[in-house]
N, C-alpha and C positions, 0 to 999 in steps of 0.2 A: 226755834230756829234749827235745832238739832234733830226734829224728827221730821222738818218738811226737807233738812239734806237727806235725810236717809230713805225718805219714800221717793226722792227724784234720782236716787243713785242705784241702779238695776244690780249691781253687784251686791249692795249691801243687803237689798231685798232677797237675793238667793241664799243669803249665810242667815235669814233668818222669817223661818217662814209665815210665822204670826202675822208681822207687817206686813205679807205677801197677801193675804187672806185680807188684813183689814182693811189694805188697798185697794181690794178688788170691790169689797160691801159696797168702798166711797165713791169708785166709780162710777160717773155717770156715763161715760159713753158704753160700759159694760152690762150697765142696765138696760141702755138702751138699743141693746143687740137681741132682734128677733132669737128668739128660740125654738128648733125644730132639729127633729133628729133626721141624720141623712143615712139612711143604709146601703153605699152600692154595690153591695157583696151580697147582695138580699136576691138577686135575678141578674140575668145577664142582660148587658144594654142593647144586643143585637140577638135577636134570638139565634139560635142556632141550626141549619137545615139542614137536610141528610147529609145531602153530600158533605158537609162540614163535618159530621158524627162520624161518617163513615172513613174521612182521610185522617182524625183523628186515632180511630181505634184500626186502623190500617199502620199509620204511623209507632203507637204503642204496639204495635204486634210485631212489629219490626225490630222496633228496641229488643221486647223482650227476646226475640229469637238469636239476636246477634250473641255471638259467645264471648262475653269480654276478656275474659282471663287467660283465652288461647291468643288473641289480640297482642293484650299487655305479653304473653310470654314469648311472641314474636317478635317486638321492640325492642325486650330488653337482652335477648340472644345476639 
């Protein structure tokens, strides 16, 4: 009685990770989950066209040229 309150109580099961682990073996619906890895940091989902390349590294050249610290020392004058 005491360990099927413990496997239906989610708090109990974070202070103790064993039962975490052996609850997971018993599940069936967790077995029953397709397995397959997803990578979608692996390619980008829209490829990317010049013009995209181009206002990006247009955009970073901008950045880099701005001079922050004359910036900040205007503000804070």
């Amino acid at each position: 009685m005491k360990t099927a309150a413990l496997t239906l109580n989610p708090f109990s099961l974070m202070m103790e990770p064993e039962l975490v682990l052996q609850t997971m073996e018993r599940s069936q619906q967790l077995r029953g989950l397709r397995r397959h890895k997803l990578r979608p940091l692996d390619k980008p989902l829209i490829p990317y066209t010049q013009e995209a390349l181009a206002a990006r590294a247009a955009f970073d050249a901008a950045i880099d040229a701005e001079d922050f610290e004359a910036r900040a020392e205007s503000y804070l004058n």
